[in-house]
C-alpha positions in Angstrom: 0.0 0.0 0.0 1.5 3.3 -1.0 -0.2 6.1 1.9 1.5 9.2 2.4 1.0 11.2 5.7 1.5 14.4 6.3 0.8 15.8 9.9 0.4 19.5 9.2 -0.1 22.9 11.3 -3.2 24.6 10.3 -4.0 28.6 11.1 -4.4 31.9 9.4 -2.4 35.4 8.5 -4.9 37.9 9.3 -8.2 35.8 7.9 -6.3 33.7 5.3 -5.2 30.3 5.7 -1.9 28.8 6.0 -1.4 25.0 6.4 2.3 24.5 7.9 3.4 20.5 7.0 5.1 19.7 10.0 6.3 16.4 8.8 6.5 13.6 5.8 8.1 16.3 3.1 10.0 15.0 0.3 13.8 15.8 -0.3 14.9 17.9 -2.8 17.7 18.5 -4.6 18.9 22.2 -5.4 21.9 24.6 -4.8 19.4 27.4 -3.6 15.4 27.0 -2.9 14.9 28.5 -6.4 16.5 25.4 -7.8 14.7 22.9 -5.0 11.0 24.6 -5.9 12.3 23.5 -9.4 12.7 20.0 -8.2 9.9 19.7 -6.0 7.6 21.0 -9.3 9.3 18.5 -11.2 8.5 15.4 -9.6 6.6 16.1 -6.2 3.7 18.5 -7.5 1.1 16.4 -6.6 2.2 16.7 -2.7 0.9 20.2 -3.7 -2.4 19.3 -4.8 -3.4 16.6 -3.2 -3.0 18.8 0.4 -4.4 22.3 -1.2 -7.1 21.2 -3.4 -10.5 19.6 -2.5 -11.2 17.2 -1.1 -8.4 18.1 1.6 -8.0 21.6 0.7 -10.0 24.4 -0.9 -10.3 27.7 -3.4 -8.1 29.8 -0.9 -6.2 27.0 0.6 -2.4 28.1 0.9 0.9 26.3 2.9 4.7 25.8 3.5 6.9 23.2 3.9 10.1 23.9 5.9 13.9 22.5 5.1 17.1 23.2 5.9 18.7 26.7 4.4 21.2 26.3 1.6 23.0 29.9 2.8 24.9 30.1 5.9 22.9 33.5 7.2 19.5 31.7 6.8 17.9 30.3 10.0 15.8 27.7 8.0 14.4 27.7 4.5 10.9 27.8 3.7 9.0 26.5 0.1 5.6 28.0 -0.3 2.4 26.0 -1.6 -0.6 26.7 -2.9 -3.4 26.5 -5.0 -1.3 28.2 -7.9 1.8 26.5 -7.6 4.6 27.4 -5.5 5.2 31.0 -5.4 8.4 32.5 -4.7 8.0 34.6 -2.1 4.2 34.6 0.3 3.6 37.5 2.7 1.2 36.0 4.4 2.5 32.4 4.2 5.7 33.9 5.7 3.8 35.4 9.2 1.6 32.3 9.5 4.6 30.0 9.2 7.0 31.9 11.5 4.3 32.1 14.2 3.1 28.3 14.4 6.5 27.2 13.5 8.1 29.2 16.7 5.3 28.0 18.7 5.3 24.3 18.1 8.9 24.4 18.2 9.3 23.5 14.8 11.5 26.5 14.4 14.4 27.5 17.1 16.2 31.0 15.8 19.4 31.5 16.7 18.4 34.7 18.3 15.3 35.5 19.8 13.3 37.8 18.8 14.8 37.9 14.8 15.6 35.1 11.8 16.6 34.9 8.5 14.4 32.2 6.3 15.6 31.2 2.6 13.0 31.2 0.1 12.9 31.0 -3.6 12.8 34.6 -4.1 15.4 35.4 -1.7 16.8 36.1 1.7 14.0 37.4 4.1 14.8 38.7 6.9 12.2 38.6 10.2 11.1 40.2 13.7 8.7 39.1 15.6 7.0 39.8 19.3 6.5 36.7 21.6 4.8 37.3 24.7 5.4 33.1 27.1 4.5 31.0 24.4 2.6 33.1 22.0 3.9 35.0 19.0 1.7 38.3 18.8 3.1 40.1 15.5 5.8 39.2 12.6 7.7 41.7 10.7 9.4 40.4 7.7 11.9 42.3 5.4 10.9 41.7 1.8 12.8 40.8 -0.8 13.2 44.2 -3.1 9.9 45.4 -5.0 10.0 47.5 -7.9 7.6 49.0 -10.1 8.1 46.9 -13.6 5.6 48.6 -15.9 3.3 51.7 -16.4 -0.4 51.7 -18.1 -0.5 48.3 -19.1 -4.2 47.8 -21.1 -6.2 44.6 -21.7 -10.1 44.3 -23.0 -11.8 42.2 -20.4 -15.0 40.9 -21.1 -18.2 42.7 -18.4 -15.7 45.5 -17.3 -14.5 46.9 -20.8 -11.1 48.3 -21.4 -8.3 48.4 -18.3 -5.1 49.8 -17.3 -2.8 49.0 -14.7 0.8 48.8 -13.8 2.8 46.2 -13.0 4.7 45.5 -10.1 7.2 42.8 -7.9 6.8 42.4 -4.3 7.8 38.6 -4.7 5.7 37.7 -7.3 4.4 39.9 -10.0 1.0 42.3 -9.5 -1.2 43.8 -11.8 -2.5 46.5 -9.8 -6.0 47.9 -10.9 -6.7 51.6 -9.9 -9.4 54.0 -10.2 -10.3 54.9 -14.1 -13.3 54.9 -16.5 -14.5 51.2 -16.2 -13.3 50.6 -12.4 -14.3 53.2 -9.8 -13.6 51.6 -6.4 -13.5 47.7 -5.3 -16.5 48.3 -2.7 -18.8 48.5 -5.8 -18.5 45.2 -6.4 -18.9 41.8 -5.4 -16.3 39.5 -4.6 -17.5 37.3 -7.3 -17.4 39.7 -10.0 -13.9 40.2 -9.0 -12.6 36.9 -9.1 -15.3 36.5 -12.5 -12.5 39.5 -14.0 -9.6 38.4 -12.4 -8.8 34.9 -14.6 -9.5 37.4 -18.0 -7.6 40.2 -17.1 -4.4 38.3 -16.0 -5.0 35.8 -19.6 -4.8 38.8 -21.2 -2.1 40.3 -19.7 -0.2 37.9 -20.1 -0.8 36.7 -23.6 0.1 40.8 -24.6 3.1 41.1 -22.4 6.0 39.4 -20.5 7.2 39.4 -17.1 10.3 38.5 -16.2 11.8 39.2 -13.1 15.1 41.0 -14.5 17.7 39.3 -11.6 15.6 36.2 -11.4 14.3 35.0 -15.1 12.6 31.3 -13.4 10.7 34.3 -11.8 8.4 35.0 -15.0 4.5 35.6 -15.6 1.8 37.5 -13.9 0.2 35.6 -11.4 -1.8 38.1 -8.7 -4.4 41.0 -9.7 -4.8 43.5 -7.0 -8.0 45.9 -7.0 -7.6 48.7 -4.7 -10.2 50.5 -3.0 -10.8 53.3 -0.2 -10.2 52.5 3.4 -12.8 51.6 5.6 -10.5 51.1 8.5 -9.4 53.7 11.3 -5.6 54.2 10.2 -5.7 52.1 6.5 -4.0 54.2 4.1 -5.9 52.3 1.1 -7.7 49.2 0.7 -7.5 46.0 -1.7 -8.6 43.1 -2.9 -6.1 40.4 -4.4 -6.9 37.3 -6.8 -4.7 34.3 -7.2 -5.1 30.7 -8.2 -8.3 30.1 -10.0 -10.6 31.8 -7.8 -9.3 32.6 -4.7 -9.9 36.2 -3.2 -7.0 36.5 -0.4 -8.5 37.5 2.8 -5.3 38.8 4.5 -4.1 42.1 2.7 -1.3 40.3 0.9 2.5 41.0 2.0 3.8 40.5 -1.7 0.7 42.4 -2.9 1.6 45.4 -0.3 5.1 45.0 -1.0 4.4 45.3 -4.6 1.8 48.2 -4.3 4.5 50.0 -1.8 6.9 49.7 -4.4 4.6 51.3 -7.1 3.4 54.2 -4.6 7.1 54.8 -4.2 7.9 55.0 -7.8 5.9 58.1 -7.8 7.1 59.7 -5.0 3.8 59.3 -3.1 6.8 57.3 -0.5 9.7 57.6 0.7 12.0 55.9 2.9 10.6 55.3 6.4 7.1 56.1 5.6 4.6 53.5 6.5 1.7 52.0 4.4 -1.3 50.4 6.4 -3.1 48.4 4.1 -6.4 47.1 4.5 -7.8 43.6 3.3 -11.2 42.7 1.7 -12.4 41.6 5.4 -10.7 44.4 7.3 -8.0 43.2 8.6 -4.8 45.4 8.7 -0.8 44.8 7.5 1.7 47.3 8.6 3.8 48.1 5.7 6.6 50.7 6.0 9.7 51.4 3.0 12.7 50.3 4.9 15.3 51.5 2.2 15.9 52.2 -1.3 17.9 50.2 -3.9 18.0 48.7 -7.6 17.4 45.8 -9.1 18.9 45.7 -12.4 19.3 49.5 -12.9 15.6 49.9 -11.7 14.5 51.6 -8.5 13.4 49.3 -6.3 12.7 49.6 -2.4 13.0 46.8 0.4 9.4 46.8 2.2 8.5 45.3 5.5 5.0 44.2 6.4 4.3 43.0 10.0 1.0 41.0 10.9 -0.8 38.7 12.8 -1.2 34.6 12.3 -3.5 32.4 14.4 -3.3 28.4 15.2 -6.7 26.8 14.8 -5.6 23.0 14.8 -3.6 20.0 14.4 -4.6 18.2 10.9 -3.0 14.5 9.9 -3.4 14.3 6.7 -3.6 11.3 4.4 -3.1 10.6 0.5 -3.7 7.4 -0.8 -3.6 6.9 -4.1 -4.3 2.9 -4.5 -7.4 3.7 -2.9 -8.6 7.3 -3.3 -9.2 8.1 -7.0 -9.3 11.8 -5.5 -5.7 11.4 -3.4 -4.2 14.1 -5.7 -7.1 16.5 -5.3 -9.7 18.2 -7.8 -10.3 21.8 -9.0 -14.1 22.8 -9.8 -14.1 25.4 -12.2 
């Protein structure tokens, strides 16, 4: 009999779920995690599925799998699942895995208080606040976000013509403002969003390419960010994000407010040490503040931190079988 288990974490970043496999994780093979999310793609993709997609999963379902760091200056090294794929680089994934990992002992920094974590995308460093055995808030240090590109236009079918720019806060965002055809995210539904989303980033991508300019495994637009006006006490602006098939993150994305801090930068609208609250679908808050300037590639880019708040709701042991359970590598319903 060929059954898998995987005892995993489960608990959410500010409203969206993170799943934290504590154990049964395959081994990979890589000089960095960029090379070992390669590997893992390759041949181990269906560890992915079967534990974020129905039946064992669902739309918004989103995890992490710890190893070992490649790099000396990383505390442990973190590979980020999901319903997409594996990203390079999750906000929210990062705060949710930090806080159950420290609490369940999974994770031991070598100094407490602050660690460094490898991920595909880069080094990130993180602070966090314990208080006995609780952690209260995580601040991680992005990797660098930059704006990539300016008015962007696509025809999406329902909403008419749209322009956005395009930005990288760890993965790439197209980040939908006020203009003719889109006023304000509160005057629509959360489906009509995620009916949009799929169309806008097809087209987007069919008309365009994104590739990250340091990074080129790092290619194609994968999030859609609508923005809207705070309805928060101290939210500087408000958004809704779109990844996967038709998943609506709850939390207010820490790639998504990297990404939109690095675009708000580009302007001028911030500068170094300025903060950026940022406001989910659901109301919950990330701290977001421009820790330094720098370049990627010749381009301005700035290195963003977001801090945030991740919850344990249970323990899950989780099984795939797939002698006996025609669904042991899960199922999308589109």
């Amino acid at each position: 009999m060929t059954q898998y288990i995987f005892p995993c974490i489960d608990g959410h970043t500010c409203g969206n779920p993170v799943r934290l496999v504590a154990g049964g994780a395959p081994r990979l093979e890589g000089a960095d995690m960029l090379e070992r999310r390669a590997h893992f793609l390759r041949d181990f993709d269906w560890i992915r599925t079967g534990l974020m997609f129905e039946p064992r999963g669902h739309d918004m379902m989103s995890g992490s799998i710890l190893y070992p760091p490649t790099r000396a200056d990383c505390d442990v090294a973190v590979l980020y699942i999901e319903t997409s794929g594996c990203l390079p680089m999750c906000g929210h994934g990062t705060i949710g895995t930090i806080t159950m990992g420290i609490e369940n002992g999974l994770i031991t920094p070598r100094t407490p208080g602050r660690l460094s974590i490898e991920t595909p995308a880069g080094k990130v460093d993180i602070e966090y606040r314990q208080e006995g055995r609780y952690v209260e808030e995580v601040r991680l240090t992005n990797v660098p976000g930059f704006l990539y590109a300016e008015g962007l236009t696509a025809e999406v079918e329902g909403l008419g013509e749209i322009v956005v720019d395009v930005a990288y806060g760890g993965n790439f965002y197209a980040i939908v403002e006020p203009q003719k055809n889109f006023r304000d995210m509160a005057d629509h539904t959360a489906g009509e969003l995620i009916g949009w989303s799929p169309k806008l980033r097809a087209a987007l991508n069919a008309k365009y390419d994104f590739v990250h300019p340091e990074h080129p495994a790092i290619n194609g637009l994968s999030h859609i960010l609508w923005t809207g006006q705070p309805t928060q006490p101290g939210a500087h602006a408000r958004n809704a994000v779109f990844y996967g098939d038709k998943a609506i993150d709850r939390s207010p994305c820490g790639t998504g407010t990297s990404a939109r801090m690095a675009q708000l930068a580009a302007r001028g609208k911030l500068a170094v040490g300025d903060e950026f609250h940022h406001e989910s679908i659901i109301g919950s808050i990330f701290k977001g503040r421009v820790e330094a300037a720098t370049t990627v590639a010749g381009r301005d880019a700035i290195i963003p931190s977001i801090a945030g708040w991740a919850r344990q709701t249970g323990l899950n042991t989780i099984y795939i079988d797939a002698e006996r359970d025609p669904f042991a590598h899960g199922f999308v319903v589109k």
